[in-house]
KEKOLKE-617702 format. One record per residue: x, y, z of N, C-alpha, C in turn. Coordinates in steps of 0.001 Angstrom, whole numbers, padded with zeros to 6 digits, always signed. Layout:
REM KEKOLKE-617702
XYZXYZXYZ/...
//
This chain:
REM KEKOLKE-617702
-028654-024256+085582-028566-024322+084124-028244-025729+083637/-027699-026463+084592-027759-027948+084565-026326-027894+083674/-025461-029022+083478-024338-029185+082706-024568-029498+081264/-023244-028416+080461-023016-028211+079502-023137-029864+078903/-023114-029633+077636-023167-031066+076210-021828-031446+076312/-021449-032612+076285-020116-032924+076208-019660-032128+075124/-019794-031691+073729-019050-031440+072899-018911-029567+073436/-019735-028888+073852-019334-027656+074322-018144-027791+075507/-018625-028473+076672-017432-028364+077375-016065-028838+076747/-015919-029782+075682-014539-030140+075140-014537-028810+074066/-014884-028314+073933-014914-026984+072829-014507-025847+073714/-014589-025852+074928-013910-024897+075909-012485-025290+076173/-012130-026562+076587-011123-027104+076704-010398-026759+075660/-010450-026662+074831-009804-026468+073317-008922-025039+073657/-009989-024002+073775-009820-022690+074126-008621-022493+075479/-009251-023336+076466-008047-023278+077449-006865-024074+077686/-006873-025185+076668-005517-025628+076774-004402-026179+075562/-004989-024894+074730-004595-024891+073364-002980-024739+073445/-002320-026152+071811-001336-026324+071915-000620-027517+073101/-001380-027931+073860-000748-028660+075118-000781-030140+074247/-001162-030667+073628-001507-031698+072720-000752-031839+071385/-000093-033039+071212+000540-033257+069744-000408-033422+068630/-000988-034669+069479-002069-035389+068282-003857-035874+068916/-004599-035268+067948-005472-035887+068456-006046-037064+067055/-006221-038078+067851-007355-039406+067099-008731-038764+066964/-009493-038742+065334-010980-038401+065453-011147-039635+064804/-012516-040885+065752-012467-041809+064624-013803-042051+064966/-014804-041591+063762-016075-041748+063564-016617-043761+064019/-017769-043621+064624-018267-044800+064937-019797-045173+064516/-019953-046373+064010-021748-046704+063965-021797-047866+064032/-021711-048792+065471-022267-049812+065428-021060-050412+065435/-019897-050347+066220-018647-051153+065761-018228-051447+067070/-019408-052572+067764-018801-052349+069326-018092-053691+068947/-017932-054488+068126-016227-055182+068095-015305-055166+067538/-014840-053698+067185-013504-053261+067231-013214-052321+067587/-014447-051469+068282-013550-050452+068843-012782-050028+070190/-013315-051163+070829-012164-051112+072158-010736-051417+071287/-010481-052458+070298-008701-052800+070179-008768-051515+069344/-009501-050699+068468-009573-049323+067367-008850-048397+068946/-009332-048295+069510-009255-047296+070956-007517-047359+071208/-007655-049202+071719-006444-049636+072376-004775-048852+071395/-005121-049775+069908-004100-049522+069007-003559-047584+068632/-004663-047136+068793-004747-045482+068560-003815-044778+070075/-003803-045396+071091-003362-044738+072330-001896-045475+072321/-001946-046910+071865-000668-047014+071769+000846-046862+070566/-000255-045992+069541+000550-045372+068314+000660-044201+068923/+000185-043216+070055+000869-042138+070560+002064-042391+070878/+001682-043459+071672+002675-043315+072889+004267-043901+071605/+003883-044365+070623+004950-044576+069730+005613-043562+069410/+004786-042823+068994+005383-041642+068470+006115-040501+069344/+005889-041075+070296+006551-039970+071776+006009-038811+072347/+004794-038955+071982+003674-037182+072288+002430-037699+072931/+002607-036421+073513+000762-036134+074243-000436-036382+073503/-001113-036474+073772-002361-036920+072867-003787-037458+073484/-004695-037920+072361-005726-037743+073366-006574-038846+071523/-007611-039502+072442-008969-040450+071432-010253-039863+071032/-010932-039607+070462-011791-038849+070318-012735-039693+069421/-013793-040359+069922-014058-041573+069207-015852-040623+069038/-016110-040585+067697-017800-040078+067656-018972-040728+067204/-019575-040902+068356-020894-041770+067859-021473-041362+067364/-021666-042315+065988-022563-041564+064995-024417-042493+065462/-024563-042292+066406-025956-042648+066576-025865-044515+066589/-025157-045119+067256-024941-046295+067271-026105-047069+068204/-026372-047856+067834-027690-048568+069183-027105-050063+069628/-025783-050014+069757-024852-051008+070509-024573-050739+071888/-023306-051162+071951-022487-050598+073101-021339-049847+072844/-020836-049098+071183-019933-048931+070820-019300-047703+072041/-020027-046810+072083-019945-045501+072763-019359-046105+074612/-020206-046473+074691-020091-047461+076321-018506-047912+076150/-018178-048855+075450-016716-049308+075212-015737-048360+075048/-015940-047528+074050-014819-046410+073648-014850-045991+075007/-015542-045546+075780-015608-044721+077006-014873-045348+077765/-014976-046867+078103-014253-047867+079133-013096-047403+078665/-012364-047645+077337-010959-047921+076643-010376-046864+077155/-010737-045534+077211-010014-044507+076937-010053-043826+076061/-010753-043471+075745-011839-042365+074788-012468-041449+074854/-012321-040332+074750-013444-039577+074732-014539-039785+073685/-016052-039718+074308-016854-039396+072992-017446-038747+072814/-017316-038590+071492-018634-037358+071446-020445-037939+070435/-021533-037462+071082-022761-037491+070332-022620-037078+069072/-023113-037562+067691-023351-036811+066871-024485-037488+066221/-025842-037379+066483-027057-038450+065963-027261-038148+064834/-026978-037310+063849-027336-036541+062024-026383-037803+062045/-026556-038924+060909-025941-040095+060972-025344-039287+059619/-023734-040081+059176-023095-039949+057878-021633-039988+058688/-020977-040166+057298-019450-039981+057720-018747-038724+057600/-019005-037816+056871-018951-036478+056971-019573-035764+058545/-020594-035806+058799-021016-035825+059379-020472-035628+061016/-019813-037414+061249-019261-037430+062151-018120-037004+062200/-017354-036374+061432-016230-035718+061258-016412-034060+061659/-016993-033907+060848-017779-032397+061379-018037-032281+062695/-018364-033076+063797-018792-032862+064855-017317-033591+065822/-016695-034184+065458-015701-034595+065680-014219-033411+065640/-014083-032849+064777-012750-032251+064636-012650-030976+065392/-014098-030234+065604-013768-029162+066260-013392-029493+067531/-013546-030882+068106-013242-031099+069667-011782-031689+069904/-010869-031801+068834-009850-031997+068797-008930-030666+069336/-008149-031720+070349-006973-029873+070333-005588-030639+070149/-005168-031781+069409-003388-031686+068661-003550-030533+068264/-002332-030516+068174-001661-029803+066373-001864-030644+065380/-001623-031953+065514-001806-032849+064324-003019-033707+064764/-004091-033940+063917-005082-034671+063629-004761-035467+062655/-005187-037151+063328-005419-038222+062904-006725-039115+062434/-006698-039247+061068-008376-039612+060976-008161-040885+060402/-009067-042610+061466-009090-043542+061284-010212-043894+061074/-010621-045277+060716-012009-046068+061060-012287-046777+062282/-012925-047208+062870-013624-047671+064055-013770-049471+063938/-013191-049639+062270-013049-051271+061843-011604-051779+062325/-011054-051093+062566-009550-052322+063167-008976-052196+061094/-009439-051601+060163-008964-051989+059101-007375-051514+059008/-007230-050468+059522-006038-049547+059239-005172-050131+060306/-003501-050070+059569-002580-050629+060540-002302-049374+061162/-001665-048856+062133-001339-047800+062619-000150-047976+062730/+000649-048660+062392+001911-048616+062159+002951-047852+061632/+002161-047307+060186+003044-046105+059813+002960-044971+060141/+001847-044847+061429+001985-043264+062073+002835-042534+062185/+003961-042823+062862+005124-041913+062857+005784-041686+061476/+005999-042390+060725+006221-041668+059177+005385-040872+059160/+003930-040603+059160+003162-039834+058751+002763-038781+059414/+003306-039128+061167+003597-037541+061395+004799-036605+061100/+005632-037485+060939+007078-036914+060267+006858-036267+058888/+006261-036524+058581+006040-035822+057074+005415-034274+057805/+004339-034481+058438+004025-033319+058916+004452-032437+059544/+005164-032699+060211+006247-032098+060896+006998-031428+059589/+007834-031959+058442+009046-031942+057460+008139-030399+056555/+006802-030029+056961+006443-029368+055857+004601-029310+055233/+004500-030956+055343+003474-031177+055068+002046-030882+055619/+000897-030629+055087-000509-030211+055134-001502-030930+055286/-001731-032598+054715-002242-033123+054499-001532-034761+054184/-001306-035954+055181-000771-037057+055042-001611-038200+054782/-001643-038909+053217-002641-039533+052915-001950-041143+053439/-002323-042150+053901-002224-043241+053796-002658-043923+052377/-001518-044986+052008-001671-045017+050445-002176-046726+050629/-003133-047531+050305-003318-048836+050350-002820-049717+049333/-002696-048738+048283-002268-049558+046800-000416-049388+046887/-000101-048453+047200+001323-048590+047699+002181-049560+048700/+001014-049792+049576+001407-050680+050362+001127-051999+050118/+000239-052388+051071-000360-054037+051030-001365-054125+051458/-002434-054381+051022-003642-054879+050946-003954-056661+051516/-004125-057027+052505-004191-058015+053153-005689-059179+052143/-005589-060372+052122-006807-060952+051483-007981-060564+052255/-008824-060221+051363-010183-060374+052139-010154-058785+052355/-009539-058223+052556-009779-056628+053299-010097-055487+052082/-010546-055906+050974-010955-054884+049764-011503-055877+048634/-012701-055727+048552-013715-056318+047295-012981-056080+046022/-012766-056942+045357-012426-056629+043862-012418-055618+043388/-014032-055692+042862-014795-054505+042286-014576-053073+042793/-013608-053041+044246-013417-051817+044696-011839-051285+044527/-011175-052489+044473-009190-052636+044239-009437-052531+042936/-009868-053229+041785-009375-052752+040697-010484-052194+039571/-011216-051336+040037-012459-050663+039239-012595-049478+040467/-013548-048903+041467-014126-048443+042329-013385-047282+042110/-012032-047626+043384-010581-046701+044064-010099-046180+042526/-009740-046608+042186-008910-046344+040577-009042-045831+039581/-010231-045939+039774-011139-044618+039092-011494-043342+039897/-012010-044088+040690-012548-042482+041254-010634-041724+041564/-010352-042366+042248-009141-041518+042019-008466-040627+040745/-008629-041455+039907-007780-040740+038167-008919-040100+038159/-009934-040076+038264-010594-038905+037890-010526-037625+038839/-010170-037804+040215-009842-037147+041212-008933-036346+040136/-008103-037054+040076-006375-036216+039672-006451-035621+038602/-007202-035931+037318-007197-035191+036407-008102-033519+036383/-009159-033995+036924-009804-032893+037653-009288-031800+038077/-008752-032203+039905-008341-031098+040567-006654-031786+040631/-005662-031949+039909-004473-032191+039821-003982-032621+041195/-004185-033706+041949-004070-033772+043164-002828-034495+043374/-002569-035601+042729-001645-036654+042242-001310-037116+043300/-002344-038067+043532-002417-039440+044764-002239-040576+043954/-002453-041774+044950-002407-042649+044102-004428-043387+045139/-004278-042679+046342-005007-043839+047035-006606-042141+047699/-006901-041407+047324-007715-039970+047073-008975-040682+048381/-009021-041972+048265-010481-042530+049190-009818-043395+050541/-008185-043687+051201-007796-044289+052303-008529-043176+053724/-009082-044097+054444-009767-043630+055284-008559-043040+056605/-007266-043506+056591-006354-042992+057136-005317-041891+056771/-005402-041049+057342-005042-039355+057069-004280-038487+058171/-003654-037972+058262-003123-037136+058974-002712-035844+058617/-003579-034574+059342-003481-033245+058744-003024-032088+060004/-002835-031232+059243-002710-030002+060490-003502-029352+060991/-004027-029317+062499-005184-028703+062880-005267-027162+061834/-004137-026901+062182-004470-025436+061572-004516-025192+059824/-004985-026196+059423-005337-025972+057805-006647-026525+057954/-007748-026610+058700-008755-027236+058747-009542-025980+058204/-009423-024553+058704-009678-023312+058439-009944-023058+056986/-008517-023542+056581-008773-023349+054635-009492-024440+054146/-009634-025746+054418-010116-026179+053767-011862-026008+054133/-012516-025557+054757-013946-025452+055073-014688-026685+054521/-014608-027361+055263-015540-028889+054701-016430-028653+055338/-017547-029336+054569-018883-029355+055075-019407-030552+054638/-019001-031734+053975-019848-032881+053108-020256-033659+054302/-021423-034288+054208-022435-035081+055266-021747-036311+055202/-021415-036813+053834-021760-038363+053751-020372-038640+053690/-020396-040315+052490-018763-040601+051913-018013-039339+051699/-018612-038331+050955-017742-037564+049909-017136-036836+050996/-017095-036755+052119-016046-036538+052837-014940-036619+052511/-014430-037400+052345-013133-037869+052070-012543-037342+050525/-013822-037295+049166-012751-036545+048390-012893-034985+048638/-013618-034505+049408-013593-033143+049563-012551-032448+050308/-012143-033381+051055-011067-033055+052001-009672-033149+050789/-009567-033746+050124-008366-033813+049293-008666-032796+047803/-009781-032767+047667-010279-031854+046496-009824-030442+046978/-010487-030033+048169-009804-028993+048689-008491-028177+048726/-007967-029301+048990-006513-029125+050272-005658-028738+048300/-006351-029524+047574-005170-029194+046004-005943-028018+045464/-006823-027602+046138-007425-026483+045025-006762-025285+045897/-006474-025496+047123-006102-024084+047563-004374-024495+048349/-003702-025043+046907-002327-025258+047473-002098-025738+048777/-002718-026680+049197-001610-027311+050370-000645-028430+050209/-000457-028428+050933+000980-029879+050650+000725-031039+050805/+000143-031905+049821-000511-033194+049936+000716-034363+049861/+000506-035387+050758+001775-036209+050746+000969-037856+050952/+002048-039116+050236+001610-039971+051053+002775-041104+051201/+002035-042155+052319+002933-042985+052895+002712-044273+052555/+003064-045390+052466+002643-046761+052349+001942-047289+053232/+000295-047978+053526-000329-048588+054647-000667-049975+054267/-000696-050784+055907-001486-051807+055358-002888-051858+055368/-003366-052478+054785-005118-052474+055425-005295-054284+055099/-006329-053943+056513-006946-055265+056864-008228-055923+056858/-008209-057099+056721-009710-056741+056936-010736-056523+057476/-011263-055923+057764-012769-055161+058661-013232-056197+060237/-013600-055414+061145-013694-056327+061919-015711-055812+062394/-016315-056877+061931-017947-056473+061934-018366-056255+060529/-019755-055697+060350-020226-055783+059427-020020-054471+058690/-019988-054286+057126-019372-053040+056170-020735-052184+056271/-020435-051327+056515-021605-049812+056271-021585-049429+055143/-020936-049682+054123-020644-049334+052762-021705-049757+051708/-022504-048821+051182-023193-048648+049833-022054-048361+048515/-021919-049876+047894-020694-049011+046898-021285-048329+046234/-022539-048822+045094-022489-047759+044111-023515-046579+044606/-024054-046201+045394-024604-044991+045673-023355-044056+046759/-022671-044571+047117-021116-043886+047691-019890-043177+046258/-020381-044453+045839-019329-044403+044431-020074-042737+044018/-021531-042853+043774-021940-041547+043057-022186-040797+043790/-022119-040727+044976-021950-039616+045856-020637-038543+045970/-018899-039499+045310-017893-039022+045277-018028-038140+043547/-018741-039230+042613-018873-038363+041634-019150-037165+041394/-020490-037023+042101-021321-035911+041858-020788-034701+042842/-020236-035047+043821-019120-034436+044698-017828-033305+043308/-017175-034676+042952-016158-033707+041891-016814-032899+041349/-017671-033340+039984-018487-032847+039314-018760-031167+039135/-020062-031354+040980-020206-030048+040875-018948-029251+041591/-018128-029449+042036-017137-028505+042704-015989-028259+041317/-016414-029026+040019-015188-028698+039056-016104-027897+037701/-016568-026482+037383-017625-026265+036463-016364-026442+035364/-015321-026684+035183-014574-026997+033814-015282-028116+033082/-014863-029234+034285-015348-030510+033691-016720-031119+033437/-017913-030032+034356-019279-030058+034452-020105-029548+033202/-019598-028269+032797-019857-027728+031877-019204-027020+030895/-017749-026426+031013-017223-026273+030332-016329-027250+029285/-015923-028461+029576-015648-029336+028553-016826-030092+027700/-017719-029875+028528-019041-031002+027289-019242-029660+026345/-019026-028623+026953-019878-027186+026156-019128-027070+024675/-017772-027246+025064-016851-026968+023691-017010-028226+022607/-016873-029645+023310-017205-030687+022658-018769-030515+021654/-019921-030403+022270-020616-029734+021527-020927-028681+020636/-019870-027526+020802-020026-026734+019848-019198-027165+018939/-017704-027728+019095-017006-028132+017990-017504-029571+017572/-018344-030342+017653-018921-030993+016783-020363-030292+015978/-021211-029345+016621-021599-028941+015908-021372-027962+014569/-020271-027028+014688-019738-026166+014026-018958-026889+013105/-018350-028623+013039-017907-029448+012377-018993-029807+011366/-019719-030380+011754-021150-030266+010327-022014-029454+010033/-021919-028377+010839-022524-027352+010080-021691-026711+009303/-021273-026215+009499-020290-025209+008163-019752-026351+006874/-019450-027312+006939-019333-028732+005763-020614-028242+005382/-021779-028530+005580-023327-029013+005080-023134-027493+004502/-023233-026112+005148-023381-025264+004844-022284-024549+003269/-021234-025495+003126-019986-024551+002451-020378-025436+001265/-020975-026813+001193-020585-027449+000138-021693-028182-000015/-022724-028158-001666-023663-028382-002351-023378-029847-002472/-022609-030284-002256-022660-031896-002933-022667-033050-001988/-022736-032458-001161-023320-033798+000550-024243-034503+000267/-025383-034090-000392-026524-035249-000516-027378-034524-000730/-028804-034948-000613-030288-034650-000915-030454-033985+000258/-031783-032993+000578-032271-032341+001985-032931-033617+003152/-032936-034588+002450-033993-035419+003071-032951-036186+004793/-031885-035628+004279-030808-035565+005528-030081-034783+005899/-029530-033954+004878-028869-032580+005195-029363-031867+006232/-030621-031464+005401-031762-030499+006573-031817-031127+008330/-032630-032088+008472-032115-032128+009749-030754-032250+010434/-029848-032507+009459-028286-033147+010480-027689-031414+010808/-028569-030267+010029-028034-029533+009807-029301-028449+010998/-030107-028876+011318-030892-028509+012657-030020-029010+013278/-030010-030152+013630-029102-030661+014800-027619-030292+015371/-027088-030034+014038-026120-029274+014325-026040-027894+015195/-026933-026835+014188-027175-025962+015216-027418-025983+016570/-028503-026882+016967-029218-026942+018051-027628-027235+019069/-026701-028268+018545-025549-028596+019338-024673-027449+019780/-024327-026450+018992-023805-025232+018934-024886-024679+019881/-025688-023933+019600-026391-023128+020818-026564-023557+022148/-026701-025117+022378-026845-025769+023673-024970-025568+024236/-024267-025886+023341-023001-025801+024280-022525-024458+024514/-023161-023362+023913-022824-022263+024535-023281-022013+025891/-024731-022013+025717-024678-022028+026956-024795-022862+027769/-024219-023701+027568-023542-024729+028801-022341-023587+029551/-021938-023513+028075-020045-023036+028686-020357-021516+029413/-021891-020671+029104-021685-019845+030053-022236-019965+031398/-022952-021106+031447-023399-021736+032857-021882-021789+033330/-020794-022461+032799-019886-022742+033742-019129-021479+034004/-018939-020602+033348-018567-019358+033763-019139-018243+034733/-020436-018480+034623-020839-017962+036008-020809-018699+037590/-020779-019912+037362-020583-020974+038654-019113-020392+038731/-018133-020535+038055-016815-020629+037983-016650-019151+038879/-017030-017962+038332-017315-016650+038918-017904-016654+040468/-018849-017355+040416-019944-016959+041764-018702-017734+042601/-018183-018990+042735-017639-019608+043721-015996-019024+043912/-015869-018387+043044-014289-017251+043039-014837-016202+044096/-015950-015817+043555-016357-014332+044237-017172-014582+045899/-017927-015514+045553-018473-015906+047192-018375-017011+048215/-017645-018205+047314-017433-019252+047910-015905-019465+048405/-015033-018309+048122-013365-018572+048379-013096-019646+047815/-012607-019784+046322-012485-020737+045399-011899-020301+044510/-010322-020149+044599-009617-019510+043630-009662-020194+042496/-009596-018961+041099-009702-019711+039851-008637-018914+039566/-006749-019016+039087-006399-017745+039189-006547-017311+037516/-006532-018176+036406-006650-017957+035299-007731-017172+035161/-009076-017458+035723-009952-016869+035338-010311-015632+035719/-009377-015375+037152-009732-014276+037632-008732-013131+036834/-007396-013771+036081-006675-012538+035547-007178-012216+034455/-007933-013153+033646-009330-013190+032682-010219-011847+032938/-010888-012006+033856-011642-010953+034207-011036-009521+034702/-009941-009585+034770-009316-008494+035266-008717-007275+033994/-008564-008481+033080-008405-008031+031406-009624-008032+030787/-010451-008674+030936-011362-008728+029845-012818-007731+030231/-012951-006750+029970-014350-005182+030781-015050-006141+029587/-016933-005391+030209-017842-005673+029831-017860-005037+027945/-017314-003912+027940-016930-003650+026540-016272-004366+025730/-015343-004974+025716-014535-006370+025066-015740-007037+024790/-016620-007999+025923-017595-008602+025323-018380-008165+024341/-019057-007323+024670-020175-006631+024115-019674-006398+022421/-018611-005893+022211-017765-005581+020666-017686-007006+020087/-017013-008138+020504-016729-009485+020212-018729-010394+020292/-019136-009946+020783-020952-010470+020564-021326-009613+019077/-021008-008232+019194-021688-007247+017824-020922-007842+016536/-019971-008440+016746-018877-008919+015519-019610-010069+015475/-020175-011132+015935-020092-012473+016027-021729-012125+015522/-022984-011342+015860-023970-011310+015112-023808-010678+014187/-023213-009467+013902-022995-008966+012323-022709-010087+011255/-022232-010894+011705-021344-012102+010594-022633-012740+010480/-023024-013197+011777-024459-013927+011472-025046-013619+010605/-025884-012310+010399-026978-011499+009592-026191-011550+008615/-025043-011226+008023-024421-011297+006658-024769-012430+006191/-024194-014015+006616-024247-014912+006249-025527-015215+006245/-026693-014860+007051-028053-014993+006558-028192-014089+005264/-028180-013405+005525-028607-012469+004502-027790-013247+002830/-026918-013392+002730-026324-013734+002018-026892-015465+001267/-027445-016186+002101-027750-017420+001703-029432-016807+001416/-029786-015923+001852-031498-015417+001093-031709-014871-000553/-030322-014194-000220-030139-013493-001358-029636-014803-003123/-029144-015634-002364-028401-016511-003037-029905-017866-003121/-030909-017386-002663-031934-018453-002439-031635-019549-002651/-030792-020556-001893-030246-021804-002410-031709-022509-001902/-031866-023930-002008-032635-024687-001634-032306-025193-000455/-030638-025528-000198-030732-026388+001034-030477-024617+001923/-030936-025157+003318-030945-023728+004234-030040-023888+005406/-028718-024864+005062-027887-024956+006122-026975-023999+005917/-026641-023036+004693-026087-021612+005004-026936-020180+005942/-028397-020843+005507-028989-020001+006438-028860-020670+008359/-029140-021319+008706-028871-021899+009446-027760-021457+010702/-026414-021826+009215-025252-021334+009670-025039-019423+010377/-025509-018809+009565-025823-017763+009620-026808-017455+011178/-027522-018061+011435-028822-017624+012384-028063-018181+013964/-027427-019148+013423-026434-019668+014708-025995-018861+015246/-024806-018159+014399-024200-017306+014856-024709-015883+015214/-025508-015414+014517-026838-014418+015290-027075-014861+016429/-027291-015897+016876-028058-016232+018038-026913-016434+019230/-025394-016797+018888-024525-016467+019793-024012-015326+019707/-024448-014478+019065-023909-012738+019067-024955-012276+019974/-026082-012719+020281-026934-012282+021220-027057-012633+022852/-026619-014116+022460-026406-014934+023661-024940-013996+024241/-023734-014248+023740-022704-013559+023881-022862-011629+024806/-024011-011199+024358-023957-009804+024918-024787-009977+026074/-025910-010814+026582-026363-011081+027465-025694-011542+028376/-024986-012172+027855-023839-013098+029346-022966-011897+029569/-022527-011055+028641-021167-010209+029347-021876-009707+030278/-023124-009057+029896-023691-007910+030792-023717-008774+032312/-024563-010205+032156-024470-010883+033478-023222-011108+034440/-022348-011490+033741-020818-011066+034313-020249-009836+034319/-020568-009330+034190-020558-007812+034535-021509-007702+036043/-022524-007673+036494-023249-007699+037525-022979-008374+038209/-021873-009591+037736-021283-010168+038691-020103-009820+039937/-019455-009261+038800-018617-008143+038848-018821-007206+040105/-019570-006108+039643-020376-005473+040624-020446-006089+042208/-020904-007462+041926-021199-007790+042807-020263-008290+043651/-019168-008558+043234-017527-008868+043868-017488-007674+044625/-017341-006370+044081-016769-005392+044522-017897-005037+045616/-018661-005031+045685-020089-004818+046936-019364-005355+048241/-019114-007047+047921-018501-007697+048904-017778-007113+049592/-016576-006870+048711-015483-006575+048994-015571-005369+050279/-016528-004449+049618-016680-002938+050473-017430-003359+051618/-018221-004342+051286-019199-004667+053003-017668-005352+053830/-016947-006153+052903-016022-006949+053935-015109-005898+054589/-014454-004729+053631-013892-003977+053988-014443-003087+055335/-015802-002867+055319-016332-001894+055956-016735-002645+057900/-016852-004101+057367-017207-004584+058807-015414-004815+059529/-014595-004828+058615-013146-004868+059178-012529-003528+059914/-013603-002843+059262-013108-001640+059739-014042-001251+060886/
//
């Protein structure tokens, strides 16, 4: 049958000598055959700092050097992983780890390893997730582009935090230290950069204990693999879609409450002006109102589907749904078009010239309709929770 893949036989090892290990090093590689023998060296001798067993776990991400060859000399294990990315090599990397505590570096010599033992001490004290902080610490010359220290990191971070409330200061330090056994909850899967905010996007969406320490970073030893701004929008579009509040439910309301802001003015009061602007500002209006509805029920069904199939607690929304039956909707849609048709009806009857009371009126018809269509869809959503539930129940049993 000829011998197993290196990463299966270390995937057995796991199985048989689970727990014998403090810490394992996973430190993704592409092309870094001059630093990763001292990356190797410095990683075996921050074990031995810290006073535990341990082990290197260095993964070639498809390198056409000698990086792999070297790590191997140093004292390394490696593992293949040719699907090139940094996600990627992490993914193929962590399951061959057997610490308890996992350590995740770069393969550049950038990271000091110095504050390891703080940062397994934290883990040890409680903690889930140990971020190395660069802006807390010290940043060496030369070892971070401008454009990335005070624009890049600083943003993408505050937007990190406002998002998924994470409250870092440093959301993108490539040095980390976590607990094998929360790797389970967090289920990562990202290929590329966005590795790194998914792993922290995670770990705050499903309560773990995020902590950090002061690091230095240095500067790089070889050439940068880094695409900023297509990395940069790779972390974006990362938050984005994993947050439907901020995707679609905040532009949705912004749009309806600016539309519902000039429409009902244009509509309540004759003395705004001539039609030759009313009339359209008063299409447009509408059109803003109907588009942000359903925006906001796009985000309520994403918000739903990834509660119900993706293990993605929402808990507000789920005690939401637990109160709110398809009847609630359906009554609150028949109220919201009745008003409509009145207020149409009422601006026909009143035949004004300008037709932003009619308007006003047809809007809201049209979210009394929109409104009963979506309950029913969340409703089938519904349904469809509880299906789960009974298949999950039924294969447990």
């Amino acid at each position: 049958m000829g011998q197993p893949r290196l990463e299966e036989r270390r995937r057995d090892d796991v199985r048989q000598d689970e727990g014998l290990l403090e810490l394992s090093f996973v430190i993704p590689c592409l092309n870094e055959e001059d630093a990763v023998e001292a990356v190797v060296a410095d990683a075996l001798a921050a074990i031995e700092a810290v006073g535990v067993a341990g082990e290197v776990i260095v993964v070639d991400n498809g390198s056409r050097d000698r990086s792999a060859e070297l790590a191997l000399a140093a004292g390394a294990v490696v593992v293949h992983e040719p699907r090139r990315g940094y996600g990627s090599a992490y993914l193929a990397g962590l399951p061959v780890a057997r610490g308890r505590f996992v350590v995740m570096t770069d393969a550049d010599r950038t990271y000091d390893l110095a504050a390891l033992p703080a940062m397994v001490e934290r883990l040890r004290n409680g903690a889930d997730l140990v971020l190395g902080s660069r802006f807390k610490g010290e940043i060496l010359p030369g070892a971070m582009p401008w454009t990335n220290r005070y624009l890049g990191n600083p943003i993408l971070t505050a937007m990190l935090n406002v998002i998924f409330r994470a409250h870092v200061s440093d959301a993108h330090c490539g040095l980390r230290v976590l607990r094998r056994d929360a790797l389970p909850r967090l289920g990562l899967s990202a290929t590329g950069m966005e590795f790194a905010s998914e792993m922290v996007i995670k770990a705050a969406k499903r309560g773990l204990r995020i902590e950090e320490v002061p690091i230095t970073y240095r500067p790089r030893v070889g050439e940068s693999k880094l695409s900023r701004v297509p990395d940069a929008w790779r972390h974006v579009r990362f938050m984005l879609v994993h947050s439907a509040t901020f995707l679609f439910v905040v532009p949705g309301l912004l749009a309806i409450a600016a539309g519902f802001g000039l429409l009902v003015p244009l509509a309540l009061d004759r003395g705004l002006g001539d039609r030759s602007w009313t009339v359209p500002a008063a299409i447009a209006a509408s059109f803003l109102v109907v588009v942000g509805s359903q925006v906001i029920q796009l985000g309520l069904y994403a918000r739903t589907y990834a509660s119900i199939y993706l293990g993605d607690p929402e808990p507000l929304l789920e005690r939401a749904w637990r109160r709110f039956r398809l009847e609630h909707g359906l009554a609150i849609s028949a109220l919201v078009l009745a008003l409509g048709l009145v207020v149409t009806l009422i601006a026909h009857l009143n035949d004004v010239s300008d037709p932003a009371l009619g308007l006003l009126g047809l809007t809201l018809a049209a979210l009394g309709v929109q409104g009963a269509f979506s309950s029913f869809f969340l409703s089938i959503l519904g349904l469809s929770e509880h299906a789960v539930l009974v298949r999950h129940g039924r294969e447990r049993g």
